[in-house]
NUMI-314681 format. One line per 4 residues: number of its first residue (from 1); their letters; for each residue x, y, z of N, C-alpha, C. Coordinates in steps of 0.05 Angstrom, whole numbers. Atoms other than C-alpha are relative to their C-alpha. Layout:
NUM = a = X Y Z X Y Z X Y Z ~ ...
END
This chain:
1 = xxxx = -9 -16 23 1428 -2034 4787 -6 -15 -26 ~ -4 11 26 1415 -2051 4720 21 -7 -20 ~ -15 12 12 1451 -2096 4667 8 23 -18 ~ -12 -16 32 1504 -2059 4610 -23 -7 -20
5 = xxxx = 21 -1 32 1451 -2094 4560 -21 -16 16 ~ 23 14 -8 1385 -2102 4586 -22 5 -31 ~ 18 -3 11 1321 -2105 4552 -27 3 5 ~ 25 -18 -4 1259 -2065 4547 -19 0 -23
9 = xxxx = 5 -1 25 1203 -2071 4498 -32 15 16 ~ 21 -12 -2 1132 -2036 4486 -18 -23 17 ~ 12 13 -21 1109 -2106 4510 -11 -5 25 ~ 3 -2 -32 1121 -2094 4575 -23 15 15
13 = xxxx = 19 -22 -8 1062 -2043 4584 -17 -30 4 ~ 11 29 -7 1023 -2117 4573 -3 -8 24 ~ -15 23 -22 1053 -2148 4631 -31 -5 22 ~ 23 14 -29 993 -2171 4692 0 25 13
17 = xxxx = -10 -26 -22 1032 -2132 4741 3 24 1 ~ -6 -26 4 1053 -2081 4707 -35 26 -2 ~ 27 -18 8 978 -2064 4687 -13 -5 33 ~ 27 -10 -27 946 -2073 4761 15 33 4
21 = xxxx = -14 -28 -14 998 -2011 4780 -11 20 -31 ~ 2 -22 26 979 -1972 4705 -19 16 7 ~ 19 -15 -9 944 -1914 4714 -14 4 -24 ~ 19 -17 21 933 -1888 4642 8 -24 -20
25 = xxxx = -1 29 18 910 -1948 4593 7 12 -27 ~ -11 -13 26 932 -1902 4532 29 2 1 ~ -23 -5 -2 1005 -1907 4549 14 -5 -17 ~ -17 12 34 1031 -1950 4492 -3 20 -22
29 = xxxx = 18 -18 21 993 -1898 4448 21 20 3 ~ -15 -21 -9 1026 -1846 4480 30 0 -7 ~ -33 4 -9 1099 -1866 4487 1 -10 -40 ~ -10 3 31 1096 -1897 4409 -11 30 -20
33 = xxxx = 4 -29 14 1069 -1830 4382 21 11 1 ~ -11 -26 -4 1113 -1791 4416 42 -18 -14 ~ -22 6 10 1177 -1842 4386 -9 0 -29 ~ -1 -8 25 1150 -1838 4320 5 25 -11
37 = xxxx = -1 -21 10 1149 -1762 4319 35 6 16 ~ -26 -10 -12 1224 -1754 4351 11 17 -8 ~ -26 -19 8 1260 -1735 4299 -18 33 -17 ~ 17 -17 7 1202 -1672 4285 -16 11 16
41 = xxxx = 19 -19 -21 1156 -1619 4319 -16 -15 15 ~ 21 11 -11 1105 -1663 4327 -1 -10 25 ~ -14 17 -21 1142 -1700 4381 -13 14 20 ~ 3 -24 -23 1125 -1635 4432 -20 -11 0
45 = xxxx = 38 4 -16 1048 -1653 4438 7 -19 11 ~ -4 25 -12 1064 -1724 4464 17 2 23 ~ -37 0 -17 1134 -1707 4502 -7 -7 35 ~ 0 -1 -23 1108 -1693 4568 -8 -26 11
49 = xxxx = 12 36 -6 1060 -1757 4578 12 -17 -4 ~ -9 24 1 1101 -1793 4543 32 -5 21 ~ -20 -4 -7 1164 -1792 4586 -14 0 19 ~ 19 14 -27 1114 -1801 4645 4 -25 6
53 = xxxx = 1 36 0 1101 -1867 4620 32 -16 5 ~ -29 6 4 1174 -1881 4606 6 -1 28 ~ -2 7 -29 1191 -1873 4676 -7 -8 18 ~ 4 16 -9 1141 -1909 4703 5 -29 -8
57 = xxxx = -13 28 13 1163 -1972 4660 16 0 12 ~ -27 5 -14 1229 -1967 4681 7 -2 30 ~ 1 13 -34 1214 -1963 4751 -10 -23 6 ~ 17 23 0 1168 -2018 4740 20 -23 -5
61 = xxxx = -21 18 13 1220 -2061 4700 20 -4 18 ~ -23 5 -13 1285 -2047 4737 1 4 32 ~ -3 -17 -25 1268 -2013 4799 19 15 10 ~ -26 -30 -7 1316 -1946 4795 -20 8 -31
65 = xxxx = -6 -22 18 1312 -1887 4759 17 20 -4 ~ -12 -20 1 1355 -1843 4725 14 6 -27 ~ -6 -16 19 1371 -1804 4668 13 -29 -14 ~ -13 19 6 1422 -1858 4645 -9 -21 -12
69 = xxxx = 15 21 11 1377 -1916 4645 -20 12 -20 ~ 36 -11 7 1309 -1871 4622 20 1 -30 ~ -14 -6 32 1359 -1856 4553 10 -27 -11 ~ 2 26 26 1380 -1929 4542 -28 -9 -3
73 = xxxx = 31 10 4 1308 -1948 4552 -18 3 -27 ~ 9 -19 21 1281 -1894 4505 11 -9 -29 ~ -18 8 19 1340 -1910 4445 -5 -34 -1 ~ 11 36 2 1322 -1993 4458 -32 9 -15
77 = xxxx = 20 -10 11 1248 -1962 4445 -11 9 -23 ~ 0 -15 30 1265 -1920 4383 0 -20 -23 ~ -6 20 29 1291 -1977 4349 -28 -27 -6 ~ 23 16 0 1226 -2017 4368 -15 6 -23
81 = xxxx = 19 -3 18 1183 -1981 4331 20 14 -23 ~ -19 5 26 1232 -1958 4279 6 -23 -24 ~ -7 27 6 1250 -2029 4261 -24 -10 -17 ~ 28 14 9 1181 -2046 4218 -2 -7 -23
85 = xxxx = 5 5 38 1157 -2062 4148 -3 35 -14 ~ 11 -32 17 1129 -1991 4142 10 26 23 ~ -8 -26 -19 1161 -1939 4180 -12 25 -10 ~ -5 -26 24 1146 -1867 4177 13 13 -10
89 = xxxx = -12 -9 14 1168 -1830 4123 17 22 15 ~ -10 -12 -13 1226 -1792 4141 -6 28 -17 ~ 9 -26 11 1214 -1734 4089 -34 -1 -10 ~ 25 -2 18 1143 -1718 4072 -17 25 -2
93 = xxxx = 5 -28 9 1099 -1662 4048 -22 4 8 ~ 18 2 -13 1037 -1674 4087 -1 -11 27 ~ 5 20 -21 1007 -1695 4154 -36 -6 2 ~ 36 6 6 942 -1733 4164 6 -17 33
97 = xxxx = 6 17 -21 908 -1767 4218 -26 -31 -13 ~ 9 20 8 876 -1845 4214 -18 -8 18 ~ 16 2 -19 815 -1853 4252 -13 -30 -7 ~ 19 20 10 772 -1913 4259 24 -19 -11
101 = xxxx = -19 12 13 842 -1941 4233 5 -28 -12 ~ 7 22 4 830 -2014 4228 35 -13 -1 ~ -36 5 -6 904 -2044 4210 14 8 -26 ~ -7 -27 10 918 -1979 4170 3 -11 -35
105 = xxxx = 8 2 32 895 -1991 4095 6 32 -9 ~ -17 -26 5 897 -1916 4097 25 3 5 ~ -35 -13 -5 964 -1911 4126 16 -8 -19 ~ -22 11 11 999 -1946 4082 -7 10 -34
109 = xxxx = 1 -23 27 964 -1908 4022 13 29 2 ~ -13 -44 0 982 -1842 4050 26 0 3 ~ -35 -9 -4 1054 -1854 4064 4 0 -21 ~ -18 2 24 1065 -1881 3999 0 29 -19
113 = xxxx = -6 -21 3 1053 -1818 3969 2 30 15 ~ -17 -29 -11 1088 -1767 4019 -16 1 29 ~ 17 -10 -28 1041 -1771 4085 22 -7 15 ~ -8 8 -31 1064 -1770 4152 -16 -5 22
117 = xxxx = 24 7 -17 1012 -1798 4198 8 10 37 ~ -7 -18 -27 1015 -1755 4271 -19 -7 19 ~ 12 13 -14 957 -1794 4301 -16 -21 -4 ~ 19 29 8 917 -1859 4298 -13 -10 28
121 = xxxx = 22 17 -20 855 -1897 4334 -10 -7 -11 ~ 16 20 0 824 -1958 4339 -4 -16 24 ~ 11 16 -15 784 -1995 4387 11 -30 0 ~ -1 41 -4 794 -2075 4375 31 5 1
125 = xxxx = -25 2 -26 848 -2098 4414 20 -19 -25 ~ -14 15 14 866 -2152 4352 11 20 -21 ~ -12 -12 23 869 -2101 4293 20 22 14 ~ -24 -19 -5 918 -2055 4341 26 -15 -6
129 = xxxx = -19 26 7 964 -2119 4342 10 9 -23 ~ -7 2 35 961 -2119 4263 14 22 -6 ~ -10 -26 11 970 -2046 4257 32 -2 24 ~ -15 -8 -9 1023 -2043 4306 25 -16 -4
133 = xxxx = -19 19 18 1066 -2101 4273 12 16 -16 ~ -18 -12 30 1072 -2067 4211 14 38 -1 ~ -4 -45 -3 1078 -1977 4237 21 -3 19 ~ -10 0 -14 1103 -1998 4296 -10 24 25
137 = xxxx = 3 -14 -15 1064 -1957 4326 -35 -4 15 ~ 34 15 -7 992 -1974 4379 -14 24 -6 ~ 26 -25 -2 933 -1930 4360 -8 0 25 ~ 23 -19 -19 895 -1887 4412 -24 -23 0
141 = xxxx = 24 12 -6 832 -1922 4439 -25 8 -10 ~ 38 -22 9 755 -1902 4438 5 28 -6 ~ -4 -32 13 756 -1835 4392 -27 5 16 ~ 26 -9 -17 686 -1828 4431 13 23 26
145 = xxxx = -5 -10 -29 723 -1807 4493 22 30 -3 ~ -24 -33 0 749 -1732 4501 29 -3 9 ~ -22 7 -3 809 -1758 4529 16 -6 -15 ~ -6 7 25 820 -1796 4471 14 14 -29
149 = xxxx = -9 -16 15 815 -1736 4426 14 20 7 ~ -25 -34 -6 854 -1688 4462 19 -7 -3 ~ -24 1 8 909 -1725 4443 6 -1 -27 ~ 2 -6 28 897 -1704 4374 15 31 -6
153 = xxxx = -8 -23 8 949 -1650 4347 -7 24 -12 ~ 16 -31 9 928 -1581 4333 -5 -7 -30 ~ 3 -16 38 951 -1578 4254 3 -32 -10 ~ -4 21 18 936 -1637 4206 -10 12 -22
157 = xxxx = 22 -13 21 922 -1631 4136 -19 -22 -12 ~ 30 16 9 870 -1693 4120 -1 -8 30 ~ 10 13 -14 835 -1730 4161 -15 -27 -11 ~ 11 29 12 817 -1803 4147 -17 -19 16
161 = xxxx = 21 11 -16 759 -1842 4162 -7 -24 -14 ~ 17 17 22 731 -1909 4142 -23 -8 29 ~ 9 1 -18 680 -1899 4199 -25 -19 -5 ~ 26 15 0 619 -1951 4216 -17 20 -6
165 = xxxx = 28 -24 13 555 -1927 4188 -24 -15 23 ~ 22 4 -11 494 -1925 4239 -24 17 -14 ~ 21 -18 6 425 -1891 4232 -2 20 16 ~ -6 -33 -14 429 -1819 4244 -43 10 13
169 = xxxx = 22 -4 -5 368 -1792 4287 -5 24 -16 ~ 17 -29 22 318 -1740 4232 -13 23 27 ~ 10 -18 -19 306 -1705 4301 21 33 1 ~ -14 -36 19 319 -1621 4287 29 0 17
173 = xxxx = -27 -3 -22 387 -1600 4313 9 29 -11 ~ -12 -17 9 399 -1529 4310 -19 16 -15 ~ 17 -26 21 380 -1487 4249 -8 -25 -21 ~ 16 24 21 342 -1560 4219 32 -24 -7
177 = xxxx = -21 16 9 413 -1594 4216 -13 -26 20 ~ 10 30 -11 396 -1674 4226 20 -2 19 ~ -16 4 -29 426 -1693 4290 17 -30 0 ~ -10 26 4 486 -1741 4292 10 -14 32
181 = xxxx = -3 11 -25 493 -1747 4361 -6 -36 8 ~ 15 30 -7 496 -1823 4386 14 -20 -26 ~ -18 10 20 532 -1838 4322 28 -2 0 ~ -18 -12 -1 607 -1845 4305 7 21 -22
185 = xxxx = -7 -24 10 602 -1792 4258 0 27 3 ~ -3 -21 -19 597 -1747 4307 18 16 10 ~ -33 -10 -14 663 -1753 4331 17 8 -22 ~ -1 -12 8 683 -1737 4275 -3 24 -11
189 = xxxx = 11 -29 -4 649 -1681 4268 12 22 14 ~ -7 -25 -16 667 -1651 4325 34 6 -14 ~ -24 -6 0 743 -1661 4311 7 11 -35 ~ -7 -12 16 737 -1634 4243 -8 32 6
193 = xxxx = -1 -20 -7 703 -1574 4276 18 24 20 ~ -19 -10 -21 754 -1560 4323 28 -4 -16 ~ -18 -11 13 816 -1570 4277 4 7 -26 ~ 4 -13 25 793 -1555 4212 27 -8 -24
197 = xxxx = -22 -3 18 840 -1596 4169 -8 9 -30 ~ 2 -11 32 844 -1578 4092 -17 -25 -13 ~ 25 18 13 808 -1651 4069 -4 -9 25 ~ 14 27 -16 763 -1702 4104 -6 -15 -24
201 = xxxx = 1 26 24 772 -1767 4063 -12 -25 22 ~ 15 27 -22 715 -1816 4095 -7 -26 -30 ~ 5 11 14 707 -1875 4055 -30 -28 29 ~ 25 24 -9 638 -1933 4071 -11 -18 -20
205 = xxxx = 22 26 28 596 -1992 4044 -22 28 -16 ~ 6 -6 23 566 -1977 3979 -34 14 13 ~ 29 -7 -14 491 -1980 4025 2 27 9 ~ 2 -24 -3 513 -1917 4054 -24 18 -18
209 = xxxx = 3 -22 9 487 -1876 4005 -33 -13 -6 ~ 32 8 -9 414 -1915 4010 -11 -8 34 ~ 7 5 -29 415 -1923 4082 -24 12 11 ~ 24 2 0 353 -1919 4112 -17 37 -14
213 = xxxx = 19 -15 26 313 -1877 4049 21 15 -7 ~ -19 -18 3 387 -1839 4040 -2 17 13 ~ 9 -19 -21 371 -1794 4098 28 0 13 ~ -32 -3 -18 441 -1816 4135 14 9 -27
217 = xxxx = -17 -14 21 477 -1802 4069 0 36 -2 ~ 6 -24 4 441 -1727 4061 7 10 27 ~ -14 -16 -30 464 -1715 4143 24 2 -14 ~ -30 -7 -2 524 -1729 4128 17 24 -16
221 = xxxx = -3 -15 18 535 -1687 4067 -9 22 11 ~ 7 -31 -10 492 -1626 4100 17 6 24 ~ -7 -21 -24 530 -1622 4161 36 -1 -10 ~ -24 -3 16 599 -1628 4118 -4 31 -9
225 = xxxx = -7 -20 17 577 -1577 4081 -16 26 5 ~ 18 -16 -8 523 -1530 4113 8 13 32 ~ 1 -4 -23 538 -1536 4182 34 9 -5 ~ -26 0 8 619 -1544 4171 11 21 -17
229 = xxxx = -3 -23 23 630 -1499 4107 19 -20 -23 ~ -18 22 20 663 -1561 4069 -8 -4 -30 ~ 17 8 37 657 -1575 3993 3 -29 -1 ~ -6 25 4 650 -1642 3978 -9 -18 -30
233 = xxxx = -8 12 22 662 -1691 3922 -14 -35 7 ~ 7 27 -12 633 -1761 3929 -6 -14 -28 ~ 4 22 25 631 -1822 3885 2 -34 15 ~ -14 25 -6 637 -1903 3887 -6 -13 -20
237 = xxxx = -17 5 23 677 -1932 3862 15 -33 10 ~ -2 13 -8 705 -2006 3857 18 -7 -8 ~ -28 4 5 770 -2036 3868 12 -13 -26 ~ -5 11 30 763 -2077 3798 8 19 -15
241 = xxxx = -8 -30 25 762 -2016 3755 3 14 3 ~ -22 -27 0 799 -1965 3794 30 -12 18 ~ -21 9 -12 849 -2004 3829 19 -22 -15 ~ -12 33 20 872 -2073 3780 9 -11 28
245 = xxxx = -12 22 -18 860 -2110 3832 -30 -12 2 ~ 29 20 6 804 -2174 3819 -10 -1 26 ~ 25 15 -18 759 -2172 3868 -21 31 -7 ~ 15 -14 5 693 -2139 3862 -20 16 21
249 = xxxx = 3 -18 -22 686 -2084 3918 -4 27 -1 ~ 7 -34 12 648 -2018 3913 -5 8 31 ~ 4 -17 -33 651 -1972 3971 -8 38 -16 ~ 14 -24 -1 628 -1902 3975 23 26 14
253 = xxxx = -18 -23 -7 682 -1839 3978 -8 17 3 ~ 15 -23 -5 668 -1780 4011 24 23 -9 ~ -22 -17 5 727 -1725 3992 -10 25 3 ~ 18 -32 -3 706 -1652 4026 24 15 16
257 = xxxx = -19 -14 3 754 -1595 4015 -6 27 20 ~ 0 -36 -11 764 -1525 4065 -3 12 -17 ~ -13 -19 22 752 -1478 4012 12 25 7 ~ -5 -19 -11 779 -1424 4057 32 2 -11
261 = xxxx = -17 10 -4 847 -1464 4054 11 -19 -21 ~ -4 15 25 838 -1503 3986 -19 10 -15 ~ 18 -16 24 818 -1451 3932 -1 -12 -23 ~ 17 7 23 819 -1494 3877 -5 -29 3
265 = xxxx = 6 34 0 787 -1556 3899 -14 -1 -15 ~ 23 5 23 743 -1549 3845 8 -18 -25 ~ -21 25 23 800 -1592 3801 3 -21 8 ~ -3 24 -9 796 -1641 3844 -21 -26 -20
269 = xxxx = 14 15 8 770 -1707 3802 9 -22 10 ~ -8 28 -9 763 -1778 3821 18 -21 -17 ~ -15 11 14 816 -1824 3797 -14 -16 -28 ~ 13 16 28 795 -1855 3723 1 -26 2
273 = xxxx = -5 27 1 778 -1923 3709 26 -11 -16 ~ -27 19 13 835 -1969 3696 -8 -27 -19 ~ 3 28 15 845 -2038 3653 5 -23 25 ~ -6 30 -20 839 -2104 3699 21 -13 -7
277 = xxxx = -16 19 14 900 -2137 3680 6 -20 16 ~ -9 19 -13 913 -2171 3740 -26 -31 6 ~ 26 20 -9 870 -2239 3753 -1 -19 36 ~ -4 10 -34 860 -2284 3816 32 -16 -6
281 = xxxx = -20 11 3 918 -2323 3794 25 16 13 ~ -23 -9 -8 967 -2265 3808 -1 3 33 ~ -2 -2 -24 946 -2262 3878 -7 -37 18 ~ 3 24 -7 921 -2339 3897 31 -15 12
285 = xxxx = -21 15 5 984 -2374 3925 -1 -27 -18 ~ -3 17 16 1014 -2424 3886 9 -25 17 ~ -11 22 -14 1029 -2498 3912 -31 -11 17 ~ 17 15 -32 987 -2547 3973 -1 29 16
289 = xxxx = -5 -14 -26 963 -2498 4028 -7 -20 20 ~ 1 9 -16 952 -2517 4095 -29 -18 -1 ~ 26 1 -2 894 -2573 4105 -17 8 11 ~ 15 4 -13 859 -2547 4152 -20 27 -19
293 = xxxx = 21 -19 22 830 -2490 4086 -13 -21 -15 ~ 17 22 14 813 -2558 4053 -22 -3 5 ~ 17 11 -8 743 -2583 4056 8 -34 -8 ~ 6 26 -6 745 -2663 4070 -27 -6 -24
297 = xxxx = 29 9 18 711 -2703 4021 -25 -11 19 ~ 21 0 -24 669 -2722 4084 -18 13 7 ~ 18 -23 -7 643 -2659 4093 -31 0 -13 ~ 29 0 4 563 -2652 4092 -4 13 -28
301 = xxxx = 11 -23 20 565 -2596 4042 26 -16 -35 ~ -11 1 16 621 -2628 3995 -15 -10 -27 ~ 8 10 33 584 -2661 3936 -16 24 -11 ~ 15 -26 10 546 -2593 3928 23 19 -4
305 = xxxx = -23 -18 13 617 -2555 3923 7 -15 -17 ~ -12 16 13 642 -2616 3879 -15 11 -23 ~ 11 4 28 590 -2613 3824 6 36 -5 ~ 4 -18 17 581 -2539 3822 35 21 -1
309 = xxxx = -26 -20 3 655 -2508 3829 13 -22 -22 ~ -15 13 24 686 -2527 3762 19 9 -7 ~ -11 -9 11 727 -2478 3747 22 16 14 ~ -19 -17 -24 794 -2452 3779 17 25 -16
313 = xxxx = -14 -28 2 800 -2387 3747 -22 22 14 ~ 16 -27 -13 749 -2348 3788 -7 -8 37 ~ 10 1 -32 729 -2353 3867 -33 -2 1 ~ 23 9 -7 674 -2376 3888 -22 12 26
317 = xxxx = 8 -4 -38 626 -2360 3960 -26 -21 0 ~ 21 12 -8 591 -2399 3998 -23 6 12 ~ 32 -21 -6 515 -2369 4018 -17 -17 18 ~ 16 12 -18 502 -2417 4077 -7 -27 -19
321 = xxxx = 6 25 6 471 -2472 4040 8 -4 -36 ~ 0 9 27 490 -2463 3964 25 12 -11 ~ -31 -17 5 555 -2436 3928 -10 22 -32 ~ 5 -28 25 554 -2368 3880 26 1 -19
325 = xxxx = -26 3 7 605 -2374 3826 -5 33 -8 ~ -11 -24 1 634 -2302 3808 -1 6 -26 ~ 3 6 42 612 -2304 3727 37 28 -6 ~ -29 -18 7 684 -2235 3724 9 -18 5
329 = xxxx = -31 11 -5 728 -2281 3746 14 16 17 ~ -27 -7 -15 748 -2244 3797 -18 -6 34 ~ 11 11 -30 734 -2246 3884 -23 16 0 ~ 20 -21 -8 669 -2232 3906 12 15 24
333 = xxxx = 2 -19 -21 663 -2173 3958 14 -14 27 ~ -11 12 -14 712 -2197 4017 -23 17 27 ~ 26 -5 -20 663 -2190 4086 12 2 23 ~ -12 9 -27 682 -2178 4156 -14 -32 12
337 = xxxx = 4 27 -22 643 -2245 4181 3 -22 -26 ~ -16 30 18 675 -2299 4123 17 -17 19 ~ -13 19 -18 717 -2323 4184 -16 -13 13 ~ 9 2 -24 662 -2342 4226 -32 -15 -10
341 = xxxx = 31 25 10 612 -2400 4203 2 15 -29 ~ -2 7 28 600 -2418 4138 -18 18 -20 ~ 7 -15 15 568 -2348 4106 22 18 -19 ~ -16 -15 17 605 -2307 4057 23 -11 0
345 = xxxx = -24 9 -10 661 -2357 4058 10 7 -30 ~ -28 3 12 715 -2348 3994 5 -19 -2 ~ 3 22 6 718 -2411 3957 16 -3 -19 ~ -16 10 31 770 -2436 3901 6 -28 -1
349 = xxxx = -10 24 7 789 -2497 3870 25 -5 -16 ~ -32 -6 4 865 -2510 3868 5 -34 -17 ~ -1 22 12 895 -2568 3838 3 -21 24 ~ 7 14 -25 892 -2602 3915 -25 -3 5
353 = xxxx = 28 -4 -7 823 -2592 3916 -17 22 6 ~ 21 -28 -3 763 -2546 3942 17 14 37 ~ -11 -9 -25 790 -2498 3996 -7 32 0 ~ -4 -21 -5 779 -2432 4029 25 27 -4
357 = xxxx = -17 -4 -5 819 -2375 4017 13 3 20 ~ -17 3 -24 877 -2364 4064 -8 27 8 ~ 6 -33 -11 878 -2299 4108 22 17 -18 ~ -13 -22 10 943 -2273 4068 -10 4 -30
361 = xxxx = 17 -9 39 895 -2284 4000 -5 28 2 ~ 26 -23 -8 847 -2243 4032 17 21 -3 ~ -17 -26 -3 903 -2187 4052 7 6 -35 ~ -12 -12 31 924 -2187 3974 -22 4 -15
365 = xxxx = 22 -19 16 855 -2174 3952 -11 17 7 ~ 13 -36 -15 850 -2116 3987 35 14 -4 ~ -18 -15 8 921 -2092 3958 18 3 21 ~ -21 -3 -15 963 -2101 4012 25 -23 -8
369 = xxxx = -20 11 4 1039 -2121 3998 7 -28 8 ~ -19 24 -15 1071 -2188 4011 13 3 23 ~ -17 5 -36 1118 -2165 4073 -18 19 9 ~ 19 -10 -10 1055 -2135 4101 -8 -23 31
373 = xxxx = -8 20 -21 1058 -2174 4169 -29 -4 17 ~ 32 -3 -6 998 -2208 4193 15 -25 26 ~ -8 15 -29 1013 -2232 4272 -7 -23 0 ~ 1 25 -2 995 -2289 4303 -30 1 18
377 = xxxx = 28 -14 -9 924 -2280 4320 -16 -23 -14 ~ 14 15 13 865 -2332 4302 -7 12 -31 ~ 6 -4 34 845 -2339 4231 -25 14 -6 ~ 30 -16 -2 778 -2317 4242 4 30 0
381 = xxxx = -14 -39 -4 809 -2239 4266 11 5 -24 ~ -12 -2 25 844 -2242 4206 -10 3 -17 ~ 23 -12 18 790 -2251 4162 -21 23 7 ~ 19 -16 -1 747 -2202 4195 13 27 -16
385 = xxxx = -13 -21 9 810 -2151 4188 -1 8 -31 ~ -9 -7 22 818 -2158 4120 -31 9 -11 ~ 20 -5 14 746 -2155 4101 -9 29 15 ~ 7 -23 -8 738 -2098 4148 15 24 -21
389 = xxxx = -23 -20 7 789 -2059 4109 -3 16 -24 ~ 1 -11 22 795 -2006 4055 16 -17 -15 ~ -17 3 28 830 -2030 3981 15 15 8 ~ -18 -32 4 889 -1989 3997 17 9 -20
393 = xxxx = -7 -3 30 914 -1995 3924 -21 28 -6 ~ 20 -21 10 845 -1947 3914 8 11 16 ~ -10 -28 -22 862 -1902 3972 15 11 -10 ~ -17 -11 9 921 -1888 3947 -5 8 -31
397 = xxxx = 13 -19 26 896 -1868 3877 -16 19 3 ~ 6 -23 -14 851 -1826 3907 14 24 11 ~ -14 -16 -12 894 -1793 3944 19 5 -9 ~ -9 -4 30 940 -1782 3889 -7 24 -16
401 = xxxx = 24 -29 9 883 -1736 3865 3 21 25 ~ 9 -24 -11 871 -1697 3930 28 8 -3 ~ -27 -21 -3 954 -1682 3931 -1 13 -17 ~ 13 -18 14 944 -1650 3870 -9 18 6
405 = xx = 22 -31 -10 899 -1604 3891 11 15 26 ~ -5 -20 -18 935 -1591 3955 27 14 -8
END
């Protein structure tokens, strides 16, 4: 029989044992969806599966079942993912889904003004970690897999993407529509054709829209808007001068409206440029950091950071064999591979010396909060995360605009 106060956590899906007996590797997914939507409709799509799972844990864990235990289990559960930095909003005036999610740059734009997020996926096993620290809740796996998306709720009203960009095949598809098959903007595709929310907000690198001769840019846009019936809005735009936040990052927004369902998207405009007021200073910690961001005056490459980093009001990068100072004064372009050998590294000079930024720099030049909770995961994952990530200061200005309009 089980203890008056035992304990049960999402961990446990983890466990060795528990996973040779697991049948369905989406279960965390499952079971935290269906506790985030409890206290609301949404809960019903999830309910059945999830309460599957639930009772296999608990047989797994205690060995009994029964009503009794399955409800303290569940209520220990609630408060798991309840318990976070960012819960979801308990009143809000939208729902969206976060695909491609990364460790939710979107999400944490869209709550702040009124979203309620009703599903999420991502692949890498570290950025679920991240994201699931701070929501409390694990994204869905490969969006590739129909399984995957059938656990996608009928009614959302955006849809959010900061999807990889591949090369789309120019081979005919249809009535001359370029064929995205083999891509992941496919999957997208399909799942905007099948629930038809009111926006699709995809944001990408700036290259997008020259990718090889602009041919993937003009798919994407014709089958948005030809094949689909979508209107779309597109710009890029960089986190310096629409976000006030120093670093110098241009990405590429896609914003494409139902007009069936949003009659006057035609007011929709992209957020205005702003004044920079903030500099690296407001985000750089202050004080000694750890040495191991130091470079050693030992180091091969130090008398070539010595002479040319002079100046500790701007960031620096290192380019493999020579260093780029930043003439704004503010971060260059943060990169998914800065963790990982000595290319695109993030360079400043503190009053300790020459040193890399840290990973929670990185997180604050991409606009994420201070109690924004970054696990315990190598430093390298960390930097990829953050450089993988939208500005979500700009997201959320953006999106700002499309509520408006909805």
């Amino acid at each position: 029989m089980v203890e008056d106060k035992f304990d049960i956590s999402i961990e446990e899906f983890e466990g060795k044992n528990y996973q040779i007996k697991l049948v369905e590797p989406e279960e965390k997914a499952i079971l935290t969806h269906y506790l985030h939507n409890v206290h609301n409709g949404v809960s019903k799509h999830y309910k059945k599966e999830a309460l599957v799972a639930l009772k296999s844990l608990v047989k797994y864990k205690f060995d009994e079942t029964s009503n009794f235990v399955e409800e303290e289990a569940l209520q220990q559960l609630l408060f798991e993912v309840e318990n976070v930095p960012f819960p979801t909003p308990e009143k809000y005036s939208f729902k969206f889904i976060d695909l491609f999610a990364g460790i939710g740059g979107f999400r944490l734009a869209l709550q702040n003004v009124g979203g309620k997020c009703v599903y999420t996926s991502e692949w890498n096993e570290s950025a679920k970690k991240t994201y699931r620290s701070n929501f409390g809740e694990v994204p869905f796996g490969d969006i590739t897999k129909d399984r995957v998306k059938n656990f996608i709720p009928e009614q959302f009203d955006i849809l959010c993407a900061g999807f990889p960009c591949q090369a789309f095949s120019i081979a005919g598809y249809r009535k001359g529509f370029s064929d995205t098959r083999g891509t992941l903007f496919f999957d997208v595709e399909q799942i905007v054709e099948k629930h038809r929310p009111k926006v699709v907000f995809l944001e990408n690198v700036k290259n997008l829209v020259s990718h090889d001769k602009g041919k993937t840019f003009k798919t994407i846009i014709e089958i948005l808007e030809e094949k689909l019936g979508y209107k779309t809005y597109t710009r890029v735009l960089n986190s310096m001068t629409h976000a006030n936040i120093p670093q110098n990052r241009e990405r590429i927004f896609i914003i494409a409206f139902d007009p069936e369902q949003v009659k006057n998207h035609e007011n929709f405009v992209f957020p205005a440029e702003i004044k920079l007021t903030k500099t690296i200073h407001d985000i750089v910690e202050k004080g000694k950091q750890d040495d191991k961001f130091y470079y050693p005056k030992d180091h091969k490459y130090y008398p070539e950071l010595k002479k040319n980093m002079t100046s500790k009001d701007t960031v620096y990068q290192w380019r493999r064999v020579y260093v780029r100072e930043n003439k704004n004064n503010v971060c260059p372009t943060l990169t998914a591979n800065m963790g990982t050998g000595g290319h695109n590294v993030p360079l400043i000079k503190d009053d300790f010396g020459i040193r890399k930024l840290t990973p929670r720099e990185c997180f604050s030049f991409q606009g994420y909060p201070k109690n924004y909770i970054l696990p315990n995961l190598a430093n390298s994952k960390l930097y990829m995360q953050a450089g993988n990530s939208v500005t979500t200061t700009l997201v959320e200005r953006i999106s700002e605009e499309i509520i408006k309009i909805l």
